[in-house]
MOPAC internal coordinates of N, CA, C and O (Angstrom, degrees):
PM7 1SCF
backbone

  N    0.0000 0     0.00 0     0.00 0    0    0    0
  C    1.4555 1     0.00 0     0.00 0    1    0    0
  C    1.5182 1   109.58 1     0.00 0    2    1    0
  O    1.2310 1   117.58 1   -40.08 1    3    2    1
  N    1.0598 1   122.21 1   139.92 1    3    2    1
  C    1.6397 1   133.06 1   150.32 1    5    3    2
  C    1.3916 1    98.29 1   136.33 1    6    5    3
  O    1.2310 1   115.39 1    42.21 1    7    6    5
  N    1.1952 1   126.36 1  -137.79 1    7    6    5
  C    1.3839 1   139.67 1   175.64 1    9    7    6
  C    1.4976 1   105.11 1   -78.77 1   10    9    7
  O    1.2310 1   129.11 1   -79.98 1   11   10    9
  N    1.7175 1   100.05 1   100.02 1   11   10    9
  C    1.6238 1   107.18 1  -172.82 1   13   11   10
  C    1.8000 1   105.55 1   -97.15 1   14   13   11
  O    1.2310 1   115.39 1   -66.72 1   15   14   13
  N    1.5546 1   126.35 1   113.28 1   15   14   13
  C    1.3007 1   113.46 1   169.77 1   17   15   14
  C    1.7993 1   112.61 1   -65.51 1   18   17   15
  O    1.2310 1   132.62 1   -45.04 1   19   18   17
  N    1.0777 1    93.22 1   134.96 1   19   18   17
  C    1.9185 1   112.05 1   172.67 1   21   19   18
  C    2.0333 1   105.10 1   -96.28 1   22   21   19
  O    1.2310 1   130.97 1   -84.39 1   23   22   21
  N    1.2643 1    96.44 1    95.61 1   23   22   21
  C    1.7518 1   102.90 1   173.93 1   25   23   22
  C    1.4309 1   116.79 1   -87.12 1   26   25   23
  O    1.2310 1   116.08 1    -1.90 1   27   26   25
  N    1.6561 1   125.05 1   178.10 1   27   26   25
  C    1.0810 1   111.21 1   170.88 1   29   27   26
  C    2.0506 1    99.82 1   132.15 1   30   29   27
  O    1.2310 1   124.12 1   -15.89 1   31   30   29
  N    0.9389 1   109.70 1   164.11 1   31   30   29
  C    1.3843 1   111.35 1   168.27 1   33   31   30
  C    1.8646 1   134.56 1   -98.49 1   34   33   31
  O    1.2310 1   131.68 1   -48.19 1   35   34   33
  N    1.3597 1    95.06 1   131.81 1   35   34   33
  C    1.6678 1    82.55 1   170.00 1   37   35   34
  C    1.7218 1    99.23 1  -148.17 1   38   37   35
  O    1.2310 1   130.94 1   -59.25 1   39   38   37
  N    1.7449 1    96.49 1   120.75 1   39   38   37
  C    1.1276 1   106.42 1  -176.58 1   41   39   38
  C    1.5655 1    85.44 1  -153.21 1   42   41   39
  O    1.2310 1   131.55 1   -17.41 1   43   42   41
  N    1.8036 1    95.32 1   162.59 1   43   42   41
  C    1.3760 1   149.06 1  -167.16 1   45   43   42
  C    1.3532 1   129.32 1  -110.94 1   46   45   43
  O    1.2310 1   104.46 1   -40.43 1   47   46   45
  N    1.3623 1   146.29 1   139.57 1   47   46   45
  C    1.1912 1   125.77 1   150.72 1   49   47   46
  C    1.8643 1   104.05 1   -76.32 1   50   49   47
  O    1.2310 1   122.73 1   142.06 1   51   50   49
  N    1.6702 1   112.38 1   -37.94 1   51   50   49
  C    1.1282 1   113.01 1   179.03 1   53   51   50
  C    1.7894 1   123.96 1   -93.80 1   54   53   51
  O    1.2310 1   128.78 1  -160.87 1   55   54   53
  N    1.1184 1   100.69 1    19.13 1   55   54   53
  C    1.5630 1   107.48 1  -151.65 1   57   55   54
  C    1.5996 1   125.47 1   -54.71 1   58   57   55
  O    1.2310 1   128.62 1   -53.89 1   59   58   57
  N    1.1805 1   101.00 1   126.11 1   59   58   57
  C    1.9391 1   107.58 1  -171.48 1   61   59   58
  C    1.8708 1   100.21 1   -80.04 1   62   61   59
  O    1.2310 1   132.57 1   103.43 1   63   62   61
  N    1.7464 1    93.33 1   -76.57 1   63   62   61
  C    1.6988 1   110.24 1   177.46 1   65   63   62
  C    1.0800 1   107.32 1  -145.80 1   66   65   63
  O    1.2310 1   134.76 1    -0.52 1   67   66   65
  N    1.3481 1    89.06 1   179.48 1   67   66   65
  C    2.2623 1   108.01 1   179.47 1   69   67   66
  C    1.4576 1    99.96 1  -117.30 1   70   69   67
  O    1.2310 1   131.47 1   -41.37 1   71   70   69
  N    1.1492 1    95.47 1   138.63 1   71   70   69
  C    1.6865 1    88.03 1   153.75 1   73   71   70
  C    1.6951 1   113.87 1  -138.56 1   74   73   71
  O    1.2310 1   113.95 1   -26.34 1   75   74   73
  N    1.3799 1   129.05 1   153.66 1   75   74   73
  C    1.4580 1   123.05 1   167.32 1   77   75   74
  C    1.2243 1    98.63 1  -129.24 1   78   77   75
  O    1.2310 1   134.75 1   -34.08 1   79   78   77
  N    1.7658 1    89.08 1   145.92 1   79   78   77
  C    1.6996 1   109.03 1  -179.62 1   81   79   78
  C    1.4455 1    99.85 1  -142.64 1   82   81   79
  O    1.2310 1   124.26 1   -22.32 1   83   82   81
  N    1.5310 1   109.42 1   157.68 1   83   82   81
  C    1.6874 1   115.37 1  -166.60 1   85   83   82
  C    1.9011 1    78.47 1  -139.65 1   86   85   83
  O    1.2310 1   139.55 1   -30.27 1   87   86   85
  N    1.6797 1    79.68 1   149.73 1   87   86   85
  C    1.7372 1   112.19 1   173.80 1   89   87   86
  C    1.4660 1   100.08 1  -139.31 1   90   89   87
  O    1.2310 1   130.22 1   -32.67 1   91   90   89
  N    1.4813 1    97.90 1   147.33 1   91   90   89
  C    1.5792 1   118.82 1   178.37 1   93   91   90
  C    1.4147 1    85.28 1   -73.62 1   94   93   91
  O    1.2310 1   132.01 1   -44.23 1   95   94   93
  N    2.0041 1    94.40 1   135.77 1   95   94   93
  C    1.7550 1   117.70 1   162.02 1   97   95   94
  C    1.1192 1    94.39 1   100.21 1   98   97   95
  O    1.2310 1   130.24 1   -33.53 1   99   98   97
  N    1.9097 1    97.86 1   146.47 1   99   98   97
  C    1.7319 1   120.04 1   171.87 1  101   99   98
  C    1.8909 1    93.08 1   -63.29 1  102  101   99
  O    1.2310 1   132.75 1   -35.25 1  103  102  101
  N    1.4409 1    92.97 1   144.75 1  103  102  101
  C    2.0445 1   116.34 1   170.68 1  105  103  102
  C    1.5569 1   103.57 1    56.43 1  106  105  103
  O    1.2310 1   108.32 1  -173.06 1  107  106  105
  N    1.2026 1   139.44 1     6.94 1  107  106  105
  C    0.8678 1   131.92 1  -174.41 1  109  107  106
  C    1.5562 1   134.04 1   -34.78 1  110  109  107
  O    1.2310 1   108.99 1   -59.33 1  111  110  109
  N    1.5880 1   138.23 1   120.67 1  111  110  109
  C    1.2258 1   135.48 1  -172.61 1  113  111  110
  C    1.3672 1   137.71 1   -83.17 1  114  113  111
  O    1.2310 1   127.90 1   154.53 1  115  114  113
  N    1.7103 1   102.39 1   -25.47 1  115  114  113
  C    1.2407 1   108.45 1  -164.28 1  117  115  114
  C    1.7846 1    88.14 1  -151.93 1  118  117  115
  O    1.2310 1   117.80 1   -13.57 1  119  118  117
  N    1.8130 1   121.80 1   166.43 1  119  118  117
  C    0.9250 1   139.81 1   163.92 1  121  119  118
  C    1.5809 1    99.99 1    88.03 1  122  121  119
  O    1.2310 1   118.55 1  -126.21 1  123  122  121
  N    1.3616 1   120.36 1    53.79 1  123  122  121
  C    1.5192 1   110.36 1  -173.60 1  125  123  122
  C    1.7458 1    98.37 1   -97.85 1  126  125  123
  O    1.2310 1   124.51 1     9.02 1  127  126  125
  N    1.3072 1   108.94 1  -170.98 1  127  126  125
  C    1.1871 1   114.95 1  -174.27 1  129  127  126
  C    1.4094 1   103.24 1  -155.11 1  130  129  127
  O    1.2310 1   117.45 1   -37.62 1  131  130  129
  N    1.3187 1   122.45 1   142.38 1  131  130  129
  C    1.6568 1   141.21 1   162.08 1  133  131  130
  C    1.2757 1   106.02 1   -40.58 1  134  133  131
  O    1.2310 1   107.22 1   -53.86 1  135  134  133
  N    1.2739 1   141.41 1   126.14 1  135  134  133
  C    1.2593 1   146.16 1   126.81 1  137  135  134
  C    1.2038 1   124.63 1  -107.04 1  138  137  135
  O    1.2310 1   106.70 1   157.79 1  139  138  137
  N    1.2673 1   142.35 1   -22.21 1  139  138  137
  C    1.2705 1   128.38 1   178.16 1  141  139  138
  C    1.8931 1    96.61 1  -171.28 1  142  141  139
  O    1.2310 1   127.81 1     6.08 1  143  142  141
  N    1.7119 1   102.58 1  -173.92 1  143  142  141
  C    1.9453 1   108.71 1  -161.96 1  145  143  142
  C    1.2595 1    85.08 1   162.33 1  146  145  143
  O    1.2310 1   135.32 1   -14.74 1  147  146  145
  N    2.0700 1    87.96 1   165.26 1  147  146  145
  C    1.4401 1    91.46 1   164.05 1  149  147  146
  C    2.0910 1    68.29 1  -178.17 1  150  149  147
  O    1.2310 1   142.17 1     4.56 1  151  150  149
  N    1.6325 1    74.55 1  -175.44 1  151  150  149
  C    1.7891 1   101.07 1  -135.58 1  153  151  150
  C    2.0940 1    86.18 1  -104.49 1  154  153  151
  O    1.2310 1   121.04 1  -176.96 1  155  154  153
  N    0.9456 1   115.61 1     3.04 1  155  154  153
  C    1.8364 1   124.06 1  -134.28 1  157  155  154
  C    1.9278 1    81.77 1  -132.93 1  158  157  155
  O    1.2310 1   119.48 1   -14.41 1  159  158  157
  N    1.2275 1   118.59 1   165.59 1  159  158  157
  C    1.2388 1   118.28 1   178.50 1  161  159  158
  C    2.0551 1   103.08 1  -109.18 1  162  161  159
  O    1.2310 1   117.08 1     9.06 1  163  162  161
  N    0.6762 1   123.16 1  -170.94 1  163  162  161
  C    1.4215 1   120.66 1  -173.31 1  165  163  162
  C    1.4986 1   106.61 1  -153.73 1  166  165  163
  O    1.2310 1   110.22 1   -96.76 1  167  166  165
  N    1.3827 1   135.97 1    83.24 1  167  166  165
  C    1.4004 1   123.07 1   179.09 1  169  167  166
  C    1.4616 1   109.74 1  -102.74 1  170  169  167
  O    1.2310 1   118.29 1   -67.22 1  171  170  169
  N    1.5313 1   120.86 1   112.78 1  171  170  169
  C    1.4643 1   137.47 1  -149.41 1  173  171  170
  C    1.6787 1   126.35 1    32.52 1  174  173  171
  O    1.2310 1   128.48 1  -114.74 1  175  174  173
  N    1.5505 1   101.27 1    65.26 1  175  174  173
  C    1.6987 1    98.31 1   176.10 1  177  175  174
  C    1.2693 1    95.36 1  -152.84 1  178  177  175
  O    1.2310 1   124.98 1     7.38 1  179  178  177
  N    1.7579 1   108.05 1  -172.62 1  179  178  177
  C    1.5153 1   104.87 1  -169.92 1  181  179  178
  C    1.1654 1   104.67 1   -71.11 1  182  181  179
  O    1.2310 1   119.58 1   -27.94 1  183  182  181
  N    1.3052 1   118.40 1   152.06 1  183  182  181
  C    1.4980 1   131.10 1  -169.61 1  185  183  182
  C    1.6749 1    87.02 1  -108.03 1  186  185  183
  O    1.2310 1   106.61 1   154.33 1  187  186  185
  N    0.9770 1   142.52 1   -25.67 1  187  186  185
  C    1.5566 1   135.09 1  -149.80 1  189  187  186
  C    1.7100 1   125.66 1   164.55 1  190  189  187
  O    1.2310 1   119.92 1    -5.35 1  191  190  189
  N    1.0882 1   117.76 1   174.65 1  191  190  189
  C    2.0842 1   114.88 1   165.70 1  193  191  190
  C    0.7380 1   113.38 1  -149.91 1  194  193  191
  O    1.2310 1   117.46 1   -51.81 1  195  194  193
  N    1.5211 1   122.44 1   128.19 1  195  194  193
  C    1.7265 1   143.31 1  -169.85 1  197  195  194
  C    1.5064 1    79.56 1   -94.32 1  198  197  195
  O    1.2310 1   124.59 1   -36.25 1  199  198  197
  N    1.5332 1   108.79 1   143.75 1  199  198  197
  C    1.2969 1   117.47 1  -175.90 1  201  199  198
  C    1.9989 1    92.56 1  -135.00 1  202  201  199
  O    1.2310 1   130.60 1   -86.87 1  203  202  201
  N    1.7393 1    97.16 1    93.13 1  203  202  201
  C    0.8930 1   120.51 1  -169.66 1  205  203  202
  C    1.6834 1   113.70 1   -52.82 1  206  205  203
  O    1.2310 1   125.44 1   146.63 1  207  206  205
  N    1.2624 1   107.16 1   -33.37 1  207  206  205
  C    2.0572 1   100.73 1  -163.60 1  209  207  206
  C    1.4836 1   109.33 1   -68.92 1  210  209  207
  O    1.2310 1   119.00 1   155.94 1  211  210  209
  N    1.2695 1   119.50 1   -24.06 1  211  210  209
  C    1.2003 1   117.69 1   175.11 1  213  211  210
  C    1.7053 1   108.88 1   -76.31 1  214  213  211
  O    1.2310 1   114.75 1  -164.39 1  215  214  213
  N    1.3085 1   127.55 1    15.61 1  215  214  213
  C    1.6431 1   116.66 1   176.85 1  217  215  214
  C    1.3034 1    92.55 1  -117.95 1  218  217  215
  O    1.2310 1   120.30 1    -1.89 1  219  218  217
  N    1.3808 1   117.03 1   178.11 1  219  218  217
  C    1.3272 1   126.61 1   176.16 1  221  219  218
  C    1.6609 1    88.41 1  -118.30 1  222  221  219
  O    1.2310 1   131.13 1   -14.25 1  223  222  221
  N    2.0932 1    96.13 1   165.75 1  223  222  221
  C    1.3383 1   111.75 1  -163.58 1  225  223  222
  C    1.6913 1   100.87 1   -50.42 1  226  225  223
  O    1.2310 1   121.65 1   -18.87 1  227  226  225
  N    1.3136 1   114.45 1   161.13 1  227  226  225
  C    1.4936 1   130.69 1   130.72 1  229  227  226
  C    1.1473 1   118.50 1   144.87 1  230  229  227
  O    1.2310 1   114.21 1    34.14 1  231  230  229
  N    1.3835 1   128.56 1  -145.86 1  231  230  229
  C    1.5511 1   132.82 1   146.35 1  233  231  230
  C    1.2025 1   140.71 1   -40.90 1  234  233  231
  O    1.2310 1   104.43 1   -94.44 1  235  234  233
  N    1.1698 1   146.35 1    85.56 1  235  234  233
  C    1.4416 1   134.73 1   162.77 1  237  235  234
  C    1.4587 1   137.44 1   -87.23 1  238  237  235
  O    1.2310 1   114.94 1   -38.98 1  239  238  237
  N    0.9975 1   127.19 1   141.02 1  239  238  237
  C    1.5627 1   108.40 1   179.73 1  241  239  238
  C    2.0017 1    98.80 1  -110.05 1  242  241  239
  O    1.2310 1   127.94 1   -54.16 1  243  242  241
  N    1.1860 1   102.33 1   125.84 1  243  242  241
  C    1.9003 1   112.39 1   165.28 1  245  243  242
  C    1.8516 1   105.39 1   -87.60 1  246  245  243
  O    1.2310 1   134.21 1   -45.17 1  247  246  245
  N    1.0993 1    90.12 1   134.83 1  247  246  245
  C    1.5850 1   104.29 1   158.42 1  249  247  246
  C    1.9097 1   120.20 1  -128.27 1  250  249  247
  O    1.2310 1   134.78 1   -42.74 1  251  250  249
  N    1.3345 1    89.02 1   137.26 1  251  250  249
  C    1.1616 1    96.61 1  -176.26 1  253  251  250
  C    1.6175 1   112.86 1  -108.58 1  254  253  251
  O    1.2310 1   119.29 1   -53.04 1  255  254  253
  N    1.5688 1   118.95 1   126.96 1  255  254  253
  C    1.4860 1   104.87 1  -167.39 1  257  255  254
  C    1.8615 1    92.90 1  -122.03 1  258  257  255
  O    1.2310 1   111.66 1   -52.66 1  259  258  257
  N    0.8965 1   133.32 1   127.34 1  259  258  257
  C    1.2787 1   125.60 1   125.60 1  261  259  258
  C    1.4803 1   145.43 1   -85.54 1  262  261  259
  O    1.2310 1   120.85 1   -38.23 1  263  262  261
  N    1.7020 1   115.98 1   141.77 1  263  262  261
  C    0.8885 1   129.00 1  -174.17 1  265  263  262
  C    1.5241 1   133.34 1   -74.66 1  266  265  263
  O    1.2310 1    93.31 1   -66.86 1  267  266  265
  N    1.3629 1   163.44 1   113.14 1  267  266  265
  C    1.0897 1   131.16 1   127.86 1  269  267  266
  C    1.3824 1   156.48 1   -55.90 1  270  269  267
  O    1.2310 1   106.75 1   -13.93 1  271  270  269
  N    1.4354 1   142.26 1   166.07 1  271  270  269
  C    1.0758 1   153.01 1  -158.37 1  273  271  270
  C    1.5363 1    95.69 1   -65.32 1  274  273  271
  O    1.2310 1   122.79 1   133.27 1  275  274  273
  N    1.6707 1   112.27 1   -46.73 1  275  274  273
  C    1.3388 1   102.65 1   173.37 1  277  275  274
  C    2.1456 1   125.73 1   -75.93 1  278  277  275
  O    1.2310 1   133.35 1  -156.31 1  279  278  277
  N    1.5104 1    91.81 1    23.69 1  279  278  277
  C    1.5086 1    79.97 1  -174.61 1  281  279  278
  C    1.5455 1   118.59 1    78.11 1  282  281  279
  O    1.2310 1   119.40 1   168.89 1  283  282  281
  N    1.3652 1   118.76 1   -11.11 1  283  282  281
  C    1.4294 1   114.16 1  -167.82 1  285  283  282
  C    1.6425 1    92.71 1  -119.57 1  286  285  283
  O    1.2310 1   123.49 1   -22.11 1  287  286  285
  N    1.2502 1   110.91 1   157.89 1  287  286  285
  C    1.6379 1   121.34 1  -159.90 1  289  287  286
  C    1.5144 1    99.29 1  -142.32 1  290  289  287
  O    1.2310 1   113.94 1   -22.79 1  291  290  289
  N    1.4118 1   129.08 1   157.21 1  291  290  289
  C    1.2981 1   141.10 1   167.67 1  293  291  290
  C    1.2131 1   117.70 1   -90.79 1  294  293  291
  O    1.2310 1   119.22 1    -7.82 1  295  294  293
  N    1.5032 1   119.09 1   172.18 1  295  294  293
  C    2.0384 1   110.37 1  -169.61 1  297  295  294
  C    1.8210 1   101.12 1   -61.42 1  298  297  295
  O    1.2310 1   134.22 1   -54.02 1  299  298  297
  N    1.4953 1    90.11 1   125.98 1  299  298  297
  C    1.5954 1    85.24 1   161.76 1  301  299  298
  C    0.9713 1   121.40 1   -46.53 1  302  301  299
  O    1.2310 1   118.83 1    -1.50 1  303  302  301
  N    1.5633 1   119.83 1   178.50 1  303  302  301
  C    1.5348 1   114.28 1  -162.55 1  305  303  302
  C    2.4457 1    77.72 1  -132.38 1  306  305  303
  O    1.2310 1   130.90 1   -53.92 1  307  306  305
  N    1.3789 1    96.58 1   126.08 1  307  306  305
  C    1.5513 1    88.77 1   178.72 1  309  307  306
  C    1.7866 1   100.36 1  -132.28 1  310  309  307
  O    1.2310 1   127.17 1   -30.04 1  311  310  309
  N    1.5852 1   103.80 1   149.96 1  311  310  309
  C    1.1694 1   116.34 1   177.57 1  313  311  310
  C    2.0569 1   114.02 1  -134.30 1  314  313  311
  O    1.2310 1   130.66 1   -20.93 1  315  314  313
  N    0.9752 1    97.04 1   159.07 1  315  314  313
  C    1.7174 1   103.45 1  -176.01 1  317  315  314
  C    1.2964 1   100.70 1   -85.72 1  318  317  315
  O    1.2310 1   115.55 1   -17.16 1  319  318  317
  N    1.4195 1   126.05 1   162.84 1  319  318  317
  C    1.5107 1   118.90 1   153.30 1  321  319  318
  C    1.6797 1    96.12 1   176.39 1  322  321  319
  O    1.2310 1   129.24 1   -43.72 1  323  322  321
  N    1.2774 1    99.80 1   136.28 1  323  322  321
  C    1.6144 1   130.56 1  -163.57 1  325  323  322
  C    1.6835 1   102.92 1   -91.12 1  326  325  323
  O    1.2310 1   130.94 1   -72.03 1  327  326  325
  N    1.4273 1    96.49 1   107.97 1  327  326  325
  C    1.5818 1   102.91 1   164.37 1  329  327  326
  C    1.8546 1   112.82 1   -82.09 1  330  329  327
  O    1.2310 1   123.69 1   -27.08 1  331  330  329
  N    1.4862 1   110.52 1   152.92 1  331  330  329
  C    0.8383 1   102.66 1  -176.49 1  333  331  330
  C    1.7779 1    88.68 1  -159.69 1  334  333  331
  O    1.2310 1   113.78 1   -76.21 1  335  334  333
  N    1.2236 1   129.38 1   103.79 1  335  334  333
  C    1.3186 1   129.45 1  -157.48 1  337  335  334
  C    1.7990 1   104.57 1  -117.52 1  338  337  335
  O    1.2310 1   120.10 1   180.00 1  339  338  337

């Protein structure tokens, strides 16, 4: 619980930005939300921090999207992970 860092890589050959967003529920598809980005590529470091006290307990699923220069992006990359505050 608290200010959780989110690690991991997001890089490009063309890369614009990143962004990560979390939705309530395990695999979740739709209803995500902004939490954090950046403009910079990230090859194995924190990508961002879910700042857990403001969610209530349970499942979440994060997605991670990167951007290219052309606007077009590859499959996000998404993972589960259980709040418990």
């Amino acid at each position: 619980s608290g200010a959780v860092p989110i690690t991991g890589r997001a890089v490009h050959e063309a890369f614009q930005y990143y962004k990560l967003e979390y939705a309530f529920g395990a695999n979740a598809t739709d209803g995500f939300a902004y939490f954090d980005g950046a403009n910079s590529p990230v090859d194995g470091g924190t990508l961002g921090v879910l700042n857990t006290p403001s969610l209530p307990n349970g499942a979440y699923t994060l997605l991670l999207t990167v951007v290219d220069l052309s606007a077009n992006y590859p499959p996000p990359c998404s993972v589960t992970v259980t709040i418990q505050n």
